[in-house]
N, C-alpha and C positions, 0 to 999 in steps of 0.2 A: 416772185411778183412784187409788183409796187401798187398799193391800191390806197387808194385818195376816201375818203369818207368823209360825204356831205350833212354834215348836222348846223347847218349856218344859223336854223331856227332856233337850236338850242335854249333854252330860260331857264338856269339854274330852281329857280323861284316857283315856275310851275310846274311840279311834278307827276303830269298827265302821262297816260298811256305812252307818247313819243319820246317822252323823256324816258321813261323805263328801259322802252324797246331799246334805246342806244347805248343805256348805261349796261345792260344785260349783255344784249348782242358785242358789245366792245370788251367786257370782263371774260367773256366763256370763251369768242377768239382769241383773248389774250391764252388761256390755259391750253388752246389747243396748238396754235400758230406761233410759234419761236423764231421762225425762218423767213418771214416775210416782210415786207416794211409797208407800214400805216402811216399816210399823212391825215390826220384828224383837222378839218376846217371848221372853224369856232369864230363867234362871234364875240365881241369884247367881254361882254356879259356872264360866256360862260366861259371866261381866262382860265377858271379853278376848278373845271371839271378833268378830275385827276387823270392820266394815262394809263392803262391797269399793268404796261410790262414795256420796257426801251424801247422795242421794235416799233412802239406806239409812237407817233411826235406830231406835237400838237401845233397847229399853223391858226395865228390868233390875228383875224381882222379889228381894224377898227370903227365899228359900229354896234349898234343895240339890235339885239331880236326884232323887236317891235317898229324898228324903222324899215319899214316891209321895201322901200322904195330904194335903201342903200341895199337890204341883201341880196333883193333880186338881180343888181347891177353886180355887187360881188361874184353873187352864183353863175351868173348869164355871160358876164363878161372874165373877172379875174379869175375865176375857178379855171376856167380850158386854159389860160394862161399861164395858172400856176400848174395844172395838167402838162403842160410843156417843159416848163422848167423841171419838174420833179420824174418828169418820165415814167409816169405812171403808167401800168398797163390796164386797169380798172378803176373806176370811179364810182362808188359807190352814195347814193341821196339816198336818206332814209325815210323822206318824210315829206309828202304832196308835190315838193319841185324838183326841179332839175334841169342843168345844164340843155339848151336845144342844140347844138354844136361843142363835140369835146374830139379831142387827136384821138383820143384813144377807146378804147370798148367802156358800155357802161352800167351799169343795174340802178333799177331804182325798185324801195318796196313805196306800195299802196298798201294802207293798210283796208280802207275802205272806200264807196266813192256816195257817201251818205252826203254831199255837196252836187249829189247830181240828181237827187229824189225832193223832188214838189213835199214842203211842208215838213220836211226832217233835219233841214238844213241848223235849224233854231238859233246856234252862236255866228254861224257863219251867213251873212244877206247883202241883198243890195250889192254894190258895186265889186266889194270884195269876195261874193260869191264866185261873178263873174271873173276877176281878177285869177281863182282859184282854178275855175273850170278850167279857163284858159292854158294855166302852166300845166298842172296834172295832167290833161289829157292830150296835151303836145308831148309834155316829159316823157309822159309811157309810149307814147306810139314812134320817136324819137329814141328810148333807152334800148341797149339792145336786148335786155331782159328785165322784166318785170318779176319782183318776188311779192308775194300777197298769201294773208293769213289762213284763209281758208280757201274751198269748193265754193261756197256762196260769194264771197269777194273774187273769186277769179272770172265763174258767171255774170256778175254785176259789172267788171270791167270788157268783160269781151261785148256787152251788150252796150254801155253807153261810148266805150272808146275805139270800139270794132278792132279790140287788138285778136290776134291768132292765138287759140288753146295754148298750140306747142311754143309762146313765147312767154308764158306766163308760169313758175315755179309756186306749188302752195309751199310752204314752209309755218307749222306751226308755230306760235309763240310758247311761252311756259308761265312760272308763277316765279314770286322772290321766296325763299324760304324764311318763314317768321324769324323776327328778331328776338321773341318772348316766348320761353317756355310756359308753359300752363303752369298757373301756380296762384299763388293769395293776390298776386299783381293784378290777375284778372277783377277781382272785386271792387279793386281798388281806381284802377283805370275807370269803370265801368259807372263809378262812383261819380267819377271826376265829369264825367258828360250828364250827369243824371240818368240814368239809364236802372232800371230797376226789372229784373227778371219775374215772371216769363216777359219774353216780346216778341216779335218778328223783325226782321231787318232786314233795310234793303240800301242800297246805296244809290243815292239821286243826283248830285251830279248837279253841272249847269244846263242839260245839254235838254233840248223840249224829248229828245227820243227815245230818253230813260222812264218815257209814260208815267210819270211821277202821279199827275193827275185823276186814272184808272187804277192804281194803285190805293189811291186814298178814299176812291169812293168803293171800291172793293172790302175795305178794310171797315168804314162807316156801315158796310151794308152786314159785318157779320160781329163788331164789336160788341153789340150785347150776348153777345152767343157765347163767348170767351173772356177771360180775365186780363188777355194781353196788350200789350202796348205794340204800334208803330214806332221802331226807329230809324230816320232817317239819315245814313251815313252822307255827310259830306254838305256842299251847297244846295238849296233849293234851286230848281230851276224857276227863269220867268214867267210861264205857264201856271203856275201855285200861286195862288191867291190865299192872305190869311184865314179868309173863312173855311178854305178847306181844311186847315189843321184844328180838330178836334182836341178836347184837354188830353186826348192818349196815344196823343199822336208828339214825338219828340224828336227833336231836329239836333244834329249835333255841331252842325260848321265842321270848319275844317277838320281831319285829323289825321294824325301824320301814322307814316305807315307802318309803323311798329304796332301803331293800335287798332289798326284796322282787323287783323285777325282775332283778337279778344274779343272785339265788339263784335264779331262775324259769330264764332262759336257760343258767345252766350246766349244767342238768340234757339230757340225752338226750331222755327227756320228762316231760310233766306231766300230772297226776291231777289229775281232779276224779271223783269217786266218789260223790258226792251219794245222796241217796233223794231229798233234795224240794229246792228254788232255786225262788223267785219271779222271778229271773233269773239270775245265777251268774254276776257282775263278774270271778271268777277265770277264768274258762274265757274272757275276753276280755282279761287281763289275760297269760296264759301267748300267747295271740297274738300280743298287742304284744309280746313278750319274744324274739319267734319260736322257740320250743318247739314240738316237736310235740306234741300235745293228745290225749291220750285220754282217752277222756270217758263219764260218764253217760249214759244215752238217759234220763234220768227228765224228767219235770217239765218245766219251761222251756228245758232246757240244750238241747235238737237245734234249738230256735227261736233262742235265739240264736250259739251255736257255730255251727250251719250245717253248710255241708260243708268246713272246716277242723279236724277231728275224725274220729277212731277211735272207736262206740261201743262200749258194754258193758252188758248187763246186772248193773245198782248189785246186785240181791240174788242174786245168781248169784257165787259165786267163783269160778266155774272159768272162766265167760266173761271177768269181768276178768282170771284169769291171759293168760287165752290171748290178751287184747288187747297185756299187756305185751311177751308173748314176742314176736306177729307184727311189732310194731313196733319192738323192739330189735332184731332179728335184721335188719330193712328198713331201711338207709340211705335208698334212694329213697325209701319209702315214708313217711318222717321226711318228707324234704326239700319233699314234695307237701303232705302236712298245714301246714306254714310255709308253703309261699305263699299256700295255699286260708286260710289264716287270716290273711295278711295280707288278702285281696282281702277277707274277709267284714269285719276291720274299718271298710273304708269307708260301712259302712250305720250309725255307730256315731256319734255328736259330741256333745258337752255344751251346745256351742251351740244344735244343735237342741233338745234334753233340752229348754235353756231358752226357744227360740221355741215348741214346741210346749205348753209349759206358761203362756206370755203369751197365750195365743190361748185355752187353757182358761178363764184369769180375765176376758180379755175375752167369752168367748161368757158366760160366767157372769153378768155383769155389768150385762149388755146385756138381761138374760131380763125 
């Protein structure tokens, strides 16, 4: 096969969810797929985003991620063209758009369509919402298979894009494996953010859907009760207002992902507070960390979290207080969540991610 891989959005710089999903998903079919040839569509931006094996070859436009109105012309127009020249038998977008006329068969994954829900949208509004609605929900009903993270993202897309069950593959995602072994570094990183043990952690994000807000009045309502500290992994969302953070409450900015699982395990436990996840890489992420996990019931997260999780109802504060309190107060009750979350990661591999997405292009292919 000849299969074309649409990442035009690529941003070396922000290393979000979609940036993972490509770096992962493009490394594991490297280790699987020897035999097949990949043309990789890039944007000037991400010239340097490496190939992971020959069979890889990178096709380098010229323009910025961020210049939304050259990629779309790129994607819409030179993509099916360069689809000709390269004679590809699959095209593969990984990420909201997608060509709406290509020669050949195509896949796109949705990861979620949290751009189609009143009041969740938070980074994404106004014009460019629409902008978004637009392509994604032509792309998918246009592609001729849809790959999407979970049950709950397959439901969400059959509902607002009225596409067909049987045209929709879930394919779960995985985690990266830590770059730091457990060791004195942990103190020392841990140091470096101000962070002082015990604490709870969670990671906040820009995004309004990470309920940052319920989070912190959850935490206000049980911090005399306990010695610990809120920490907040990553950026504040808009939504957070200074007076919400408390003196024990700590914000770390950005941090790069080697640290992220130090600061995950040193915590007591870990938050995911969500409203909506198409899947919720962090609540598999705080697993590997071995943290105990309290967790959202929304969305996607009780399908993949499992039963290595404390839920909560995300729009309830008193339920998530009273999740914090039960499981700080329970040692055992900690120690059970870490193993139940170890065992539920073994339903979890990149590997798979990428065999189950070679078998998508082959059934594609073959139609």
């Amino acid at each position: 096969m000849r299969i074309g891989i649409n990442i035009l959005y690529l941003r070396p710089s922000c290393v979000d969810g979609a940036y993972v999903y490509a770096r992962r998903l493009l490394d594991s079919l490297a280790l699987l797929d020897s035999e097949n040839a990949y043309y990789v569509y890039l944007n000037r931006e991400a010239a340097d985003f490496a190939m992971p094996s020959p069979n890889f070859q990178p096709v380098i436009w010229n323009f910025l991620a961020r210049q939304r109105f050259l990629r779309y012309f790129h994607e819409q127009v030179l993509l099916p063209l360069h689809a000709l020249r390269h004679r590809l038998d699959v095209v593969h977008s990984l990420h909201l758009t997608h060509p709406f006329f290509l020669p050949c068969r195509s896949v796109m994954t949705l990861h979620d369509t949290r751009f189609m829900v009143p009041g969740l949208g938070g980074d994404i509004y106004g014009f460019r919402k629409q902008v978004i609605r637009f392509f994604a929900g032509n792309g998918a009903r246009r592609a001729t298979r849809v790959i999407t993270d979970s049950e709950f993202a397959k439901r969400e897309m059959m509902a607002h894009f009225g596409l067909r069950a049987d045209k929709i593959d879930v394919i779960h995602l995985s985690i990266s494996p830590s770059a730091l072994p457990a060791s004195q570094t942990d103190a020392a990183i841990r140091a470096h953010y101000g962070v002082r043990q015990p604490y709870i952690a969670a990671i906040s994000g820009s995004y309004v859907h990470k309920n940052i807000p319920r989070l912190l009045e959850a935490f206000a309502t049980i911090q005399a009760e306990f010695p610990h500290e809120l920490v907040l992994i990553g950026k504040l969302p808009n939504n957070v207002t200074p007076e919400m953070l408390t003196q024990r409450v700590r914000t770390t900015g950005y941090v790069p992902d080697a640290h992220l699982p130090i600061l995950m395990r040193g915590a007591d436990v870990f938050v995911v507070a969500s409203l909506y996840e198409g899947f919720g890489l962090p609540a598999l992420e705080a697993q590997a960390a071995d943290v105990a996990l309290v967790c959202s019931q929304a969305a996607s997260l009780p399908e993949v979290a499992g039963d290595g999780a404390y839920y909560f109802d995300p729009y309830d504060v008193q339920s998530l207080a009273q999740a914090l309190r039960v499981c700080l107060r329970d040692s055992t009750l900690r120690q059970s969540l870490r193993a139940k979350g170890h065992a539920n990661l073994q339903r979890f591999s990149w590997q798979r991610t990428a065999y189950q997405t070679l078998e998508v292009y082959r059934k594609v292919a073959q139609r």
